[in-house]
C-alpha positions as semicolon CSV with decimal commas, in nm:
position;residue;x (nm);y (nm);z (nm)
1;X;9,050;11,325;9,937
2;X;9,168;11,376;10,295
3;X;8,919;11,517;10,587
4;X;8,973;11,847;10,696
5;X;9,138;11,868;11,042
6;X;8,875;12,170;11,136
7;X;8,511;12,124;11,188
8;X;8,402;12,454;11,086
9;X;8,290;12,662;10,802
10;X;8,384;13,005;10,746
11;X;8,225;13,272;11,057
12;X;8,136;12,903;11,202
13;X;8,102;12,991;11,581
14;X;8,162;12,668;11,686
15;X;8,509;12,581;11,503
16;X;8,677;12,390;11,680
17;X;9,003;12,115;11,602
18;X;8,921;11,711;11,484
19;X;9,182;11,536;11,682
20;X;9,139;11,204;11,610
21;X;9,085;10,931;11,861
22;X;9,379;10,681;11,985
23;X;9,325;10,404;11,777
24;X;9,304;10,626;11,394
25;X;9,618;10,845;11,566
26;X;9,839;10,621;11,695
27;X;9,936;10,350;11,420
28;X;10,017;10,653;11,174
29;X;10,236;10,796;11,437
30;X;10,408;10,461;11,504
31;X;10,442;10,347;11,138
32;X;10,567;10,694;11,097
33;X;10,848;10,730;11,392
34;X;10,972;10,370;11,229
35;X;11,034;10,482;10,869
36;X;11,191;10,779;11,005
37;X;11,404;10,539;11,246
38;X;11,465;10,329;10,939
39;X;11,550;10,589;10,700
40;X;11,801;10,734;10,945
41;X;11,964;10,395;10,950
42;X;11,968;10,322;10,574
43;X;12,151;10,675;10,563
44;X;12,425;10,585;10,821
45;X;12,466;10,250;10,635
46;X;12,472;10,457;10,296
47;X;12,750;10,653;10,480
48;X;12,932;10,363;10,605
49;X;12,908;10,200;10,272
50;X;13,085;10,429;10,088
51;X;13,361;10,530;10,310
52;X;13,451;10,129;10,293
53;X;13,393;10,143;9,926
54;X;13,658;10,458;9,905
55;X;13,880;10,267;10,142
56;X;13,849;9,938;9,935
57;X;13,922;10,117;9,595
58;X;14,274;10,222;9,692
59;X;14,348;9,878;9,758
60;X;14,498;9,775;9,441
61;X;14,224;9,559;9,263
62;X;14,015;9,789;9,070
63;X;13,659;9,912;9,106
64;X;13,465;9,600;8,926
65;X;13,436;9,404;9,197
66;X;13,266;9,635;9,379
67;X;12,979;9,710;9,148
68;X;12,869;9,324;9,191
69;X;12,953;9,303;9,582
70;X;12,798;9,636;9,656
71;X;12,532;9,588;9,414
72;X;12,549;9,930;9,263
73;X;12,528;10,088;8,942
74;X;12,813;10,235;8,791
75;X;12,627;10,622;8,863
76;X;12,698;10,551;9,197
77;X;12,989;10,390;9,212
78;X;13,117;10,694;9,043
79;X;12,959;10,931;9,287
80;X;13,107;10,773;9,585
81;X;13,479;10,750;9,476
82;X;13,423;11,141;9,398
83;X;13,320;11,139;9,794
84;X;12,952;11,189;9,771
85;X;12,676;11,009;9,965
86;X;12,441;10,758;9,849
87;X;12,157;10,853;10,042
């Protein structure tokens, strides 16, 4: 169960807002700016990913190879030659 942010009861006075010092604070706001950094590049390479996989299926050799090389599933393999993202 998390701590309440607020250090007051109800009619409490006195209320007033838990901040948390440097060292608790900081390494969840670090660790969280990086998986939002890395989540916004996994999406751009999901993007990039597919428009090369929609480029490479007009090519002339099928779409089989590109499960194994890509390393997808068939469900998205699917989705992307439709033109939807992966991510």
């Amino acid at each position: 169960m998390m701590d309440a942010d607020w250090s007051f009861r109800t009619d409490d006075s006195n209320a007033r807002y838990l901040v948390p010092s440097d060292e608790v604070r900081l390494p969840v706001e670090k660790a969280a700016k990086e998986l939002r950094e890395a989540m916004e590049s996994c999406r751009r390479a999901a993007v990039d990913l597919g428009a090369v996989i929609r480029a490479s299926s007009q090519a002339g050799y099928g779409t089989g190879w590109i499960l194994e090389a890509a390393g997808l599933d068939s469900a998205d393999l699917e989705r992307v030659l439709r033109g939807e993202e992966l991510f």
